[in-house]
C-alpha angles and dihedrals in degrees: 000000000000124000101197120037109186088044091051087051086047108054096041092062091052091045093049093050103058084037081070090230117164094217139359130205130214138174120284123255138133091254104057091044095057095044083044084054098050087049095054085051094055095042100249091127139021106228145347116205125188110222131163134046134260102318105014106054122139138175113241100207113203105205130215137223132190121206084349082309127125106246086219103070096165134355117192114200103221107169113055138176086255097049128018120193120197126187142209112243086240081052099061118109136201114263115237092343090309093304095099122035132220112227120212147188112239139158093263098048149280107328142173108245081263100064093033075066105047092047082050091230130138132205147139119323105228093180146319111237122187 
């Protein structure tokens, strides 16, 4: 079983990346399908596709590569289990000089560290992918 989900998300989709995979498929909840949202939005990954029924759902992720080169070149796990870390919105900093984006968990939503600041909202700071 796996102890961290979102990790677990995380590093599949680099792996998979540098792996050169043309997809990559993980279990299906809420949660992943909301960050894998975001991450369609900023241009991190190609496509997420629902399949399956009831029990046996699961998330196809389409990757994406830029010049033969994964678009996720490192991804960083900030918030664990063992040690959450939340932020103020005026707290929030640019990932990797703009180029990378930190994705949190706010009340309105799963948000890259940007919008978190425009809709002046803090929250927890899942990881930071670039």
């Amino acid at each position: 079983m796996v102890m961290d989900p979102i990790a677990d998300l995380i590093v599949r989709i680099k792996n998979a990346g540098d792996a050169r995979k043309a997809s990559v498929t993980v279990s299906y909840s809420k949660i992943k399908y909301a960050i894998l949202e975001v991450l369609e939005r900023e241009g991190f990954i190609k496509s997420i596709a629902k399949k399956g029924k009831k029990i046996n759902k699961y998330i196809e992720i389409g990757l994406l590569y830029e010049e033969d080169e994964p678009r996720v070149q490192g991804i960083e796990r900030i918030s664990k289990f063992s040690r959450r870390v939340y932020e103020k919105s005026k707290n929030l900093r640019k990932v990797k000089g703009g180029t990378g984006r930190a994705i949190l968990t706010t009340p309105k939503g799963i948000l890259t560290s940007d919008e978190a600041k425009k809709e002046h909202v803090g929250g927890e700071i899942l990881f930071k992918i670039w």
